[in-house]
C-alpha positions as CSV (number, residue, x, y, z in Angstrom):
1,X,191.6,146.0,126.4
2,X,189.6,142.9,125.2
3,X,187.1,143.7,127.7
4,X,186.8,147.4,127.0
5,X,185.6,146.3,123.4
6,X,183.0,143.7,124.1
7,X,185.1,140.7,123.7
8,X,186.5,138.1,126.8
9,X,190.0,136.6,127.3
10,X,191.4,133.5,128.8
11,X,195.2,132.8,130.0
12,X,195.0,128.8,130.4
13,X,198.2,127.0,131.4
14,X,199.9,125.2,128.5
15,X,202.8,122.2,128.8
16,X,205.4,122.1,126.3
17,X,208.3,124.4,125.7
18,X,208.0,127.4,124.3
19,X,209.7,126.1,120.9
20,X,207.3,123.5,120.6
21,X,204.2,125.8,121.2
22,X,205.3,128.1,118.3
23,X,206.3,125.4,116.3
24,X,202.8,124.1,116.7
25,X,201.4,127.3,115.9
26,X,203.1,127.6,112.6
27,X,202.7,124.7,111.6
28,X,198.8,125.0,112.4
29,X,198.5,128.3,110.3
30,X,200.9,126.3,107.5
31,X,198.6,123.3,107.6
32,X,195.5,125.7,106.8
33,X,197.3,127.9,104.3
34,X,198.5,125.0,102.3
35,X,194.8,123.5,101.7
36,X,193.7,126.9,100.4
37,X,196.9,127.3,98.4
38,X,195.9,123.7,97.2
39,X,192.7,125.0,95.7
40,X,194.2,127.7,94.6
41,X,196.5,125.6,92.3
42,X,193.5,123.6,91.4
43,X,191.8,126.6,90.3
44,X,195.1,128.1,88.2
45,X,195.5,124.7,87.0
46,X,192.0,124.9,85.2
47,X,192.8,128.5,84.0
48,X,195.6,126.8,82.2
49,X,193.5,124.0,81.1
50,X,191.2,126.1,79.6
51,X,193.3,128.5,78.1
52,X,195.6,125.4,76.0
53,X,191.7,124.0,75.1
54,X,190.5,127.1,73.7
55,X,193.6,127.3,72.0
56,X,193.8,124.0,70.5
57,X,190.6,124.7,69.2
58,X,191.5,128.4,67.7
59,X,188.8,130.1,69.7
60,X,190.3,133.0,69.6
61,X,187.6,135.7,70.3
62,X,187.4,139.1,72.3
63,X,184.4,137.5,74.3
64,X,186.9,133.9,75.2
65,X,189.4,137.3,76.3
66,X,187.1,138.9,77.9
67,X,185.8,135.5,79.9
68,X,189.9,134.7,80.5
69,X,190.8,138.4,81.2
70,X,187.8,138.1,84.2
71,X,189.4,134.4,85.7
72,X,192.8,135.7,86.0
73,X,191.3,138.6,88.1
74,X,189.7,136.2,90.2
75,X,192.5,134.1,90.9
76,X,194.8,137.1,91.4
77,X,192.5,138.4,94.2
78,X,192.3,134.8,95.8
79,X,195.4,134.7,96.2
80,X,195.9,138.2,97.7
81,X,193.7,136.9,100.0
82,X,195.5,134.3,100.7
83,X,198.4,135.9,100.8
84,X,197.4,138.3,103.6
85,X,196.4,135.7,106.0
86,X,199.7,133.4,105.5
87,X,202.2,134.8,108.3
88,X,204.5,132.1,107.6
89,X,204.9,132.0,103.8
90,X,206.7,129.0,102.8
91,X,207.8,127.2,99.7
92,X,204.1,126.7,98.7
93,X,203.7,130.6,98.4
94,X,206.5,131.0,96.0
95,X,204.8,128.0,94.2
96,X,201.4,130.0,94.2
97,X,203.0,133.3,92.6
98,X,204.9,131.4,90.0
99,X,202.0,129.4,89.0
100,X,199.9,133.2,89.0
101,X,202.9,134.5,86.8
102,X,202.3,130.9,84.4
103,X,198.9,132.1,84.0
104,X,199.8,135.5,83.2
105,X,201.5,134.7,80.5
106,X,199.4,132.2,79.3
107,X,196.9,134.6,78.8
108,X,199.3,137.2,77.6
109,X,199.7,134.5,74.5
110,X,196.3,133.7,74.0
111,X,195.4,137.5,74.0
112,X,197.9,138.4,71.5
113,X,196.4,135.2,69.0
114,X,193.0,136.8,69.8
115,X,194.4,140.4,68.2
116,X,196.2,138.8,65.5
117,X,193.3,136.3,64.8
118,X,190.8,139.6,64.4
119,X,193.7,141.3,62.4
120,X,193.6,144.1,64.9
121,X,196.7,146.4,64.6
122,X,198.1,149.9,65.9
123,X,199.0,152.8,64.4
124,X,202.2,151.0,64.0
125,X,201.0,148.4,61.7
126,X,202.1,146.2,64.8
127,X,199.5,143.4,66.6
128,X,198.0,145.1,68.9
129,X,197.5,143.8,72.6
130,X,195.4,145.9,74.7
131,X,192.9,148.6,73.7
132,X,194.3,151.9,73.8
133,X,198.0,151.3,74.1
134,X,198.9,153.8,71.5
135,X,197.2,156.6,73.8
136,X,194.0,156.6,72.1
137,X,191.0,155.8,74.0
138,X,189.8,152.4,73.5
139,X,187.1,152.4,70.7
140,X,188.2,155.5,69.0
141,X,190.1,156.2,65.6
142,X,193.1,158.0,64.8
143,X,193.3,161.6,63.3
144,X,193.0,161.4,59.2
C-alpha cells in the first residue's frame, strides 16, 4: 500500500520486548508533547501576565479587548493543535485545558471592566458583555 502511493517501507529487526518498545514509543511521543505543552503554558502564562498588567493599570479599552479577544484565539487553536497530535494525553493535557479555561475567564473579567469602564449597557440596564447579546445586531439601536 506504501508503495502503491509513492512512499517506501522498512521492517528492521528490533530487541527488546514488546512492553518496552511501546513504552518507548509513548514515552517518545510524551517527551515531544510535553515541550510543546511547555510553550504553550509559557504563552498562556503571558496572556495572564498581560491581562493582570493592563488591568492594574485600568486599560480597559475595546481596542486592549479586541488585542486580548485575538491572543486567546491563538492560544485556543495551539492547543487544538496540540491536542490532535498527543495520542497519549497525560496529566500535562489536563494542565493545558485548565490553564486555557484560567485564561478564559481572565478575559471574561477584564471584558466585563472594559463594558462597565465605557458605561456600555443592554436593554436591561445591565453591563453588557458581548455585542449583540440582547438579539440586536452588533452596532445597531433598539426600536424607540
Amino acid at each position: 500500500m506504501v508503495n502503491g502511493h509513492g512512499g517506501s517501507g522498512f521492517v528492521l529487526p528490533v530487541s527488546g520486548s514488546q512492553s518496552e518498545m511501546d513504552a518507548a514509543i509513548v514515552g517518545r511521543f510524551r517527551t515531544d508533547r510535553g515541550r510543546e505543552y511547555d510553550e504553550f503554558t509559557e504563552g498562556c502564562e503571558a496572556f495572564l501576565t498581560e491581562i493582570n498588567k493592563e488591568s492594574r493599570a485600568g486599560k480597559f479599552t475595546f481596542a486592549e479587548l479586541e488585542e486580548r479577544e485575538q491572543d486567546l484565539e491563538k492560544l485556543a487553536r495551539w492547543l487544538a493543535k496540540i491536542r490532535k497530535r498527543d495520542f497519549f494525553p497525560d496529566e500535562r493535557c489536563l494542565t493545558a485545558v485548565g490553564l486555557m479555561d484560567r485564561c478564559r475567564m481572565a478575559l471574561e473579567v477584564f471584558s466585563a471592566s472594559v463594558y462597565e469602564g465605557e458605561d456600555v449597557r443592554d436593554a436591561a440596564g445591565d453591563a453588557a458583555h458581548l455585542p449583540g447579546c440582547d438579539g440586536r445586531e452588533a452596532g445597531t439601536t433598539p426600536d424607540r
